[in-house]
C-alpha positions, -999 to +999 in steps of 0.1 A: -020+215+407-003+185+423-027+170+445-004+157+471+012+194+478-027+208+475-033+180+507-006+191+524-017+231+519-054+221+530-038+200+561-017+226+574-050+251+572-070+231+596-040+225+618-041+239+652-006+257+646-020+275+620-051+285+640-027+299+669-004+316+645-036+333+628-044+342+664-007+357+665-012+380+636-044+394+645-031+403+677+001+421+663-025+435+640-044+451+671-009+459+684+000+478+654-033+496+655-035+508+692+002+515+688-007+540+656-041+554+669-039+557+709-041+590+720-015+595+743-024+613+776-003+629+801-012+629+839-032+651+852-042+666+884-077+677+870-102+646+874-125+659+849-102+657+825-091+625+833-126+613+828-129+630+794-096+611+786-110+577+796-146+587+779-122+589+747-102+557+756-137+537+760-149+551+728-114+542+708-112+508+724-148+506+713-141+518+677-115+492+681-135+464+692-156+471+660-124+469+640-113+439+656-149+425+651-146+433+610-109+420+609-121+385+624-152+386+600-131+396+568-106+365+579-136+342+580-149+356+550-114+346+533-112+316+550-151+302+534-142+320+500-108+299+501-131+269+512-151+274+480-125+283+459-103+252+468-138+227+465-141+244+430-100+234+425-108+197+434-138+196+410-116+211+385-087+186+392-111+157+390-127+167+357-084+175+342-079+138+359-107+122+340-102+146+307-066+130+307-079+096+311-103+101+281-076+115+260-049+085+268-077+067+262-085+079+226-054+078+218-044+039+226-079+037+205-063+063+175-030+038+177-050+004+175-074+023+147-043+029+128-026-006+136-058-019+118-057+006+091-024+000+084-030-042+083-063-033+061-038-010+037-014-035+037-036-065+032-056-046+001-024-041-015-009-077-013-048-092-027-046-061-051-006-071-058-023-108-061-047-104-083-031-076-106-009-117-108-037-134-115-051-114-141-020-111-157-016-149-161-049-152-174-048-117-199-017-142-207-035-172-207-062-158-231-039-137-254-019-177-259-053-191-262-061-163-293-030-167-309-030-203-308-069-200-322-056-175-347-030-197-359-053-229-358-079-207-379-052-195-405-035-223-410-067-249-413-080-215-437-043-220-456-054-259-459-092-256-473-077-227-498-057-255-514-062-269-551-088-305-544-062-322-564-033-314-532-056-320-508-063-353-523-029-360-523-023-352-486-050-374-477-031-398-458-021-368-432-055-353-436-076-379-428-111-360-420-117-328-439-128-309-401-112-287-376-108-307-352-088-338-376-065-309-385-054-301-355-053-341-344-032-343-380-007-312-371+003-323-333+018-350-352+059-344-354+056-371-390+032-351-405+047-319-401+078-338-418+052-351-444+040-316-453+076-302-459+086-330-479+059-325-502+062-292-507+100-295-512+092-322-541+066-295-556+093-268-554+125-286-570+100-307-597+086-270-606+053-279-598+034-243-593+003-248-591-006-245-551+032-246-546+022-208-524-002-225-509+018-253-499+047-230-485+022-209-460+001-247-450+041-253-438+049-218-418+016-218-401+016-258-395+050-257-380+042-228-361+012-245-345+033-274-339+058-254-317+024-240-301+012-271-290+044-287-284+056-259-263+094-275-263+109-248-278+133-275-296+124-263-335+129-234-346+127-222-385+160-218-405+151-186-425+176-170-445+180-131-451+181-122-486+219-114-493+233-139-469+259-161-479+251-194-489+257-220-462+257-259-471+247-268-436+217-250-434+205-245-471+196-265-501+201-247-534+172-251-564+195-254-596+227-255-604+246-233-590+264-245-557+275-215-536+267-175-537+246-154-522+209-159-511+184-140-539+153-159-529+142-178-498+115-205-516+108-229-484+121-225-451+137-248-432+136-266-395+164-268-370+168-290-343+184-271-311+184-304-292+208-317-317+219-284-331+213-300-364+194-290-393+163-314-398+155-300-432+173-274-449+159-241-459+152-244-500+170-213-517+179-200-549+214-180-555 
């Protein structure tokens, strides 16, 4: 119920207009009922019976006055039960008025509950997003850091499994027989060189003994240099078998000078700075 309009009801109520025009109906309502239940008498000469006739009209207007008496008690009766009923009405529009306060309430506390929800939500994603990043790099990080390990570990392996004789001879790029001089030794552009020069001489002189050895010391050594030296500028020149011989990239062991690749014996080093081949991969055709 609008309270304004139930105001104006409870105003108009206690208004002295309204209290005349009750007065109004009750008196058409005693109107109405002498009108229907008045005994109508006719003149008459006979005083006894006139007396008998007003013996009745005393006891109707009596009967009447009761009735009258009721009427006003039943309209007061009305009017306290709608002075109850419209106390209970306020109560009840009071408690709706605060319930809707609570509710709007709760809700601007549901909206900023969600707000923060949402921030937490989005917030956990971008750290998660961040450090699903982080890990990556360093998953990265460490799978680089094993490979380069793995290759340091094969290719000093490569360089211990080597006949003493070699070894001797590659003294002046292996200094110190340890880890740590190898790698010193293989970050050292002019040693790789060193390595692939002597192994080429082994190769073309026919020298076998360690000549396998010599050839894997190369592909891992190189392959840690690129590691370390992280340039990208050399890469290996390695032929497919069944390629056709190319001067500018291969050197041919023997005596034949073109035809097609049989056997791949040293690989070679290209240069993509100067897209020029540094040394050329060792074949035989």
């Amino acid at each position: 119920m609008n309270k304004e309009f139930k105001n104006r009801v409870i105003d108009v109520l206690k208004s002295d207009d309204m209290r005349v025009y009750i007065e109004e109906i009750i008196r058409e309502q005693i109107t109405i009922i002498i009108s229907s239940e008045h005994v109508e008498y006719n003149s008459s000469e006979d005083n006894k019976e006139l007396e008998e006739q007003l013996l009745k009209e005393k006891e109707y207007n009596k009967k009447l006055l009761l009735r009258i008496e009721e009427l006003e008690k039943n309209c007061n009766n009305y009017l306290e039960i709608y002075k109850e009923k419209n106390n209970e009405i306020e109560i009840i529009f009071k408690q709706k008025q605060e319930s809707d306060n609570e509710v709007a309430l709760l809700k601007e506390k549901n909206m900023l509950l969600e707000t923060r929800i949402l921030e937490a939500k989005t917030k956990y994603n971008q750290d998660l997003k961040k450090e699903n990043t982080e890990k990556k790099i360093i998953i990265s990080k460490l799978e680089e850091y094993e490979n380069t390990y793995a290759c340091i570990n094969k290719a000093y392996s490569t360089y211990k499994a080597l006949p003493e004789s070699i070894k001797q001879r590659l003294g002046n790029i292996f200094i110190r027989d340890n880890i740590y001089a190898f790698i010193v030794a293989i970050s050292d552009w002019d040693n790789i060189e060193g390595i692939w020069t002597f192994t080429k001489r082994r190769i073309i002189e026919d020298e076998v003994n360690g000549v396998k050895e010599l050839v894997e010391l190369f592909t891992n050594a190189f392959t840690l240099f690129n590691l370390i030296d992280d340039s990208g500028r050399y890469e290996f020149i390695n032929p497919q078998i069944g390629e056709r011989f190319n001067s500018d990239k291969h050197s041919i062991k023997g005596t034949k000078t073109d035809g097609y690749i049989e056997r791949v014996l040293l690989s070679g080093i290209y240069d993509s700075l100067t897209r020029n081949a540094i040394f050329k991969a060792v074949v035989k055709i």
